[in-house]
Backbone bond lengths (Angstrom), bond angles and torsions (degrees), N, CA, C in turn:
res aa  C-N    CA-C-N  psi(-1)  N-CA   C-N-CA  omega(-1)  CA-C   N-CA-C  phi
1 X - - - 1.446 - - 1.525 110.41 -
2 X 1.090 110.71 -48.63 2.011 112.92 162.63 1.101 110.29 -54.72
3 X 1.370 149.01 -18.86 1.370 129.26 -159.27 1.835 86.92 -103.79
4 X 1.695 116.32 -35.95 1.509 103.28 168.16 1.528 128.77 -68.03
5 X 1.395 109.42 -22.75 1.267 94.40 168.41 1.543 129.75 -108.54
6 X 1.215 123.96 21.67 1.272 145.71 161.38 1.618 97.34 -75.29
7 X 1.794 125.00 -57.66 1.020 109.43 -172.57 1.562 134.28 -65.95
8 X 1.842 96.97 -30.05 1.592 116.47 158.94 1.599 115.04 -36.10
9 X 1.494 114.51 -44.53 1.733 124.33 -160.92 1.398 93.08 -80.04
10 X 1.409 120.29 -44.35 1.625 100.77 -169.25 1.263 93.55 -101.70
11 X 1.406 154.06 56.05 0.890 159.85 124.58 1.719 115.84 -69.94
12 X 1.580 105.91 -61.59 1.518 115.79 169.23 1.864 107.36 -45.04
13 X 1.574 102.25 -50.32 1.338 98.35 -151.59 1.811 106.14 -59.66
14 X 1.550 96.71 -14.12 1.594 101.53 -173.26 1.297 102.73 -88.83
15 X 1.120 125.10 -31.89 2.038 113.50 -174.95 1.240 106.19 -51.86
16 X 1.511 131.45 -24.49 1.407 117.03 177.27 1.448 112.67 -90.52
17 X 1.245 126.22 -25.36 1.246 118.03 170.97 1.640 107.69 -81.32
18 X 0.904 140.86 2.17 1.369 145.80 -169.15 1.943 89.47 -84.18
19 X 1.139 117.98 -31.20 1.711 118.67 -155.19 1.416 92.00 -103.21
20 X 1.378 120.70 0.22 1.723 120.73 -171.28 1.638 97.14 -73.47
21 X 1.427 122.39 -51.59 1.793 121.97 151.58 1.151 131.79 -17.82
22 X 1.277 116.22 -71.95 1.473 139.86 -154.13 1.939 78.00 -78.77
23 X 1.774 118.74 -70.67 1.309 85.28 -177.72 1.385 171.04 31.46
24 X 2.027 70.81 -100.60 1.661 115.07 -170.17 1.505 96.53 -65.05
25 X 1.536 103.28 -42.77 1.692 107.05 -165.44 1.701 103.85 -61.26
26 X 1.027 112.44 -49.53 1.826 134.41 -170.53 1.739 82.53 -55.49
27 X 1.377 134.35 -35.81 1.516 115.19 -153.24 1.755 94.90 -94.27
28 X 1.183 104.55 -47.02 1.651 106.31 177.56 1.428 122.74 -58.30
29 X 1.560 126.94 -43.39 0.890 137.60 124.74 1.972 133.30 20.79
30 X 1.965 90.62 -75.63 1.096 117.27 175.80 1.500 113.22 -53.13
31 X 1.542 118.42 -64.10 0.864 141.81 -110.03 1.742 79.94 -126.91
32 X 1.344 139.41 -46.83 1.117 120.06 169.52 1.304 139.07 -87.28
33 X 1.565 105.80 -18.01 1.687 125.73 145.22 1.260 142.86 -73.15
34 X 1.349 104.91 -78.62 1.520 127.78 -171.53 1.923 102.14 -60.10
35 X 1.352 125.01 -53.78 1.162 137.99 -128.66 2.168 90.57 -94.94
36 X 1.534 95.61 -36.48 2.039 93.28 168.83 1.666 95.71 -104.31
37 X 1.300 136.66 24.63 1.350 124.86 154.96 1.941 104.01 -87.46
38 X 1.175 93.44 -50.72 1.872 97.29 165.07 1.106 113.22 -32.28
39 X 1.550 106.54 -79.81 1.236 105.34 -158.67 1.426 120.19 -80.52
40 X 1.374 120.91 8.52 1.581 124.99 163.51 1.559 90.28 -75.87
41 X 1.289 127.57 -72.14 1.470 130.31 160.46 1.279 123.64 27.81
42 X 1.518 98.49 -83.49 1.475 136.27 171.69 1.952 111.88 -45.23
43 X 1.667 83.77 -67.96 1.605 90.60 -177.47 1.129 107.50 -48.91
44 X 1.264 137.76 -46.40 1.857 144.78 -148.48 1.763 88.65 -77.31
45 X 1.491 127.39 -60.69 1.533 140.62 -167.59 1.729 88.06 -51.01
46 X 1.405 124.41 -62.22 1.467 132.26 -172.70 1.793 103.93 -38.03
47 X 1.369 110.19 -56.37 1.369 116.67 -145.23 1.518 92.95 -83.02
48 X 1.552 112.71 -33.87 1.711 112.07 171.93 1.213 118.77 -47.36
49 X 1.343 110.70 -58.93 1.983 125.12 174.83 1.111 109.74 -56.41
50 X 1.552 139.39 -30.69 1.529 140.81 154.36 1.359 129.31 -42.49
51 X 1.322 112.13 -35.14 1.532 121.23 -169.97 1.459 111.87 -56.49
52 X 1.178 109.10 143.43 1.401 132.53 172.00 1.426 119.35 -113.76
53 X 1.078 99.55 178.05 1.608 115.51 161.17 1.582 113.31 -85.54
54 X 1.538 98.10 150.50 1.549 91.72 -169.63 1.978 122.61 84.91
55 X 1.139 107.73 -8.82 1.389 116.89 -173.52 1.319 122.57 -90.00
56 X 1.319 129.22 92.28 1.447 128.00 167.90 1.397 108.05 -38.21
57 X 2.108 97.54 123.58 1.367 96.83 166.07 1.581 112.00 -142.32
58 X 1.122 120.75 168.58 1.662 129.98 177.15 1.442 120.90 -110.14
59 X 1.229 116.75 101.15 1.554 117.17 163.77 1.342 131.56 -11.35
60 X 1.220 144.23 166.38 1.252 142.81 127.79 1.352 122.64 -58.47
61 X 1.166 117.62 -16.26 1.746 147.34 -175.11 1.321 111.27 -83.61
62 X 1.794 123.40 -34.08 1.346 147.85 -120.10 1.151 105.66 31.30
63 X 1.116 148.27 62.24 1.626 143.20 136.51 1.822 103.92 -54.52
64 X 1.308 110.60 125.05 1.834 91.86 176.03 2.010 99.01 -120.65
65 X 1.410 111.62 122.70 1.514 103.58 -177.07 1.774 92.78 -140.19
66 X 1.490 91.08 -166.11 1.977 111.42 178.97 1.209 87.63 -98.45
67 X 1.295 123.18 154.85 1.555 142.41 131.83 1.582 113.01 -60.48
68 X 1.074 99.15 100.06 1.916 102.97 169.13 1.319 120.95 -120.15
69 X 1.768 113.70 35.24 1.014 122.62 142.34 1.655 122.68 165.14
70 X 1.552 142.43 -131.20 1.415 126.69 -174.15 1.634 81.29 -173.63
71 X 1.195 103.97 142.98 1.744 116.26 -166.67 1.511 96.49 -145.33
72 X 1.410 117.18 158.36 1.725 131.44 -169.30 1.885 122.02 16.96
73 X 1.487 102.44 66.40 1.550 122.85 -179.79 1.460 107.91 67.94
74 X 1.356 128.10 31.79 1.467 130.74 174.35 1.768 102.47 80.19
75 X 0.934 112.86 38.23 1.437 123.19 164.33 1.505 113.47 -82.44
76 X 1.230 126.56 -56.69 1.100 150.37 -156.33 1.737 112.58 -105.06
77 X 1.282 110.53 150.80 1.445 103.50 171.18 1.692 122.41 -144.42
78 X 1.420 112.28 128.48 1.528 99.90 -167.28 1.408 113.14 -87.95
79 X 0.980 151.14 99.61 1.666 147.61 -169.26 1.943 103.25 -101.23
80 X 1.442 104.01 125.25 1.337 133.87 163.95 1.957 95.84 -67.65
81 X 1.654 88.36 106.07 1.660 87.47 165.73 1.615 113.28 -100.34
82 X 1.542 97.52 -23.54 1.918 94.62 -163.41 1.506 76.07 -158.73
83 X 1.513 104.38 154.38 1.723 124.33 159.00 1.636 109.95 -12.77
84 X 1.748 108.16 -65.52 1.333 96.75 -174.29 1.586 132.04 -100.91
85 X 1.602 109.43 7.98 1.603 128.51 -153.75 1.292 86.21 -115.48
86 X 1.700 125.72 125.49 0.918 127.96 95.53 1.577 164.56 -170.43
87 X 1.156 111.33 173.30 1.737 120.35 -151.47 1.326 123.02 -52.63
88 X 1.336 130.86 144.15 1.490 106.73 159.96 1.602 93.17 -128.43
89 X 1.143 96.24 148.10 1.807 124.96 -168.27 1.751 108.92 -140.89
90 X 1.188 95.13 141.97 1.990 102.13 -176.86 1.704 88.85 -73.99
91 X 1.185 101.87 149.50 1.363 104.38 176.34 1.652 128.22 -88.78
92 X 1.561 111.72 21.54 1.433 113.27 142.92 1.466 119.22 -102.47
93 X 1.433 111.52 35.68 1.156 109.23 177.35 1.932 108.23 -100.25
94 X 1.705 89.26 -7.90 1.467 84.55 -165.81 1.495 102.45 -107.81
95 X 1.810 118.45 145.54 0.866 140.56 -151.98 1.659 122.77 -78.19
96 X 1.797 84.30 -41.73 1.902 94.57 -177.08 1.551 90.77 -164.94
97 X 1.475 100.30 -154.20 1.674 141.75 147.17 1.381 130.03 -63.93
98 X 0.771 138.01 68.51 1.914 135.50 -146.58 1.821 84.94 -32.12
99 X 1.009 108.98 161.69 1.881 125.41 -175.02 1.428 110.63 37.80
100 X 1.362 139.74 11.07 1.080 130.75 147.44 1.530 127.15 -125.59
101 X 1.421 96.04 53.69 1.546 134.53 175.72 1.793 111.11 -123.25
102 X 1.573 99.74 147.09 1.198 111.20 176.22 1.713 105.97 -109.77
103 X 1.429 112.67 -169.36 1.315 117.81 155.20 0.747 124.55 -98.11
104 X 1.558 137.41 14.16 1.504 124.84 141.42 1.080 120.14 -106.07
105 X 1.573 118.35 29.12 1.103 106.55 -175.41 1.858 82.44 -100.48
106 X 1.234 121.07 -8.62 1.450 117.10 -163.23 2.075 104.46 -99.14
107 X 0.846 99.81 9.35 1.590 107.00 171.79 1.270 110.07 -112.79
């Protein structure tokens, strides 16, 4: 009967170290995924609310044009692609800064 409940006691004492893993994993996790997916996040939302007129930009599409103007309370965005084209796109459609974009920033 001692040898079962000796094993019961260090049984408990391990369920908490059993989660010291799972943790560690949950903290690295954080901190090498989730935590610079944010804050790319962040930056991209920043650089949207920045836009102007006049601003080379790149699609999610790669469409690359000017901003020549802001339509239904800055919802919307009209981009000059060519002399006679141009687009209007919601403005999470657009990707970056034309040349200060990558290719993942376009997937």
């Amino acid at each position: 009967m001692d040898l079962l409940f000796s094993q019961s006691q260090s049984a408990q004492g391990g369920g908490l170290l059993s989660f010291l893993p799972f943790l560690l994993i949950m903290a690295i996790l954080y901190f090498f995924m989730l935590r610079p997916q944010a804050k790319k996040q962040k930056d991209k939302e920043l650089m949207i609310s920045n836009l102007s007129k006049g601003d080379k930009i790149i699609t999610i599409g790669g469409i690359v044009g000017k901003i020549s103007g802001f339509k239904e309370k800055d919802k919307l965005v009209a981009i000059k692609v060519d002399n006679n084209t141009i687009l209007t796109l919601s403005k999470s459609s657009i990707a970056g800064l034309y040349g200060k974009t990558n290719e993942e920033d376009l997937k």
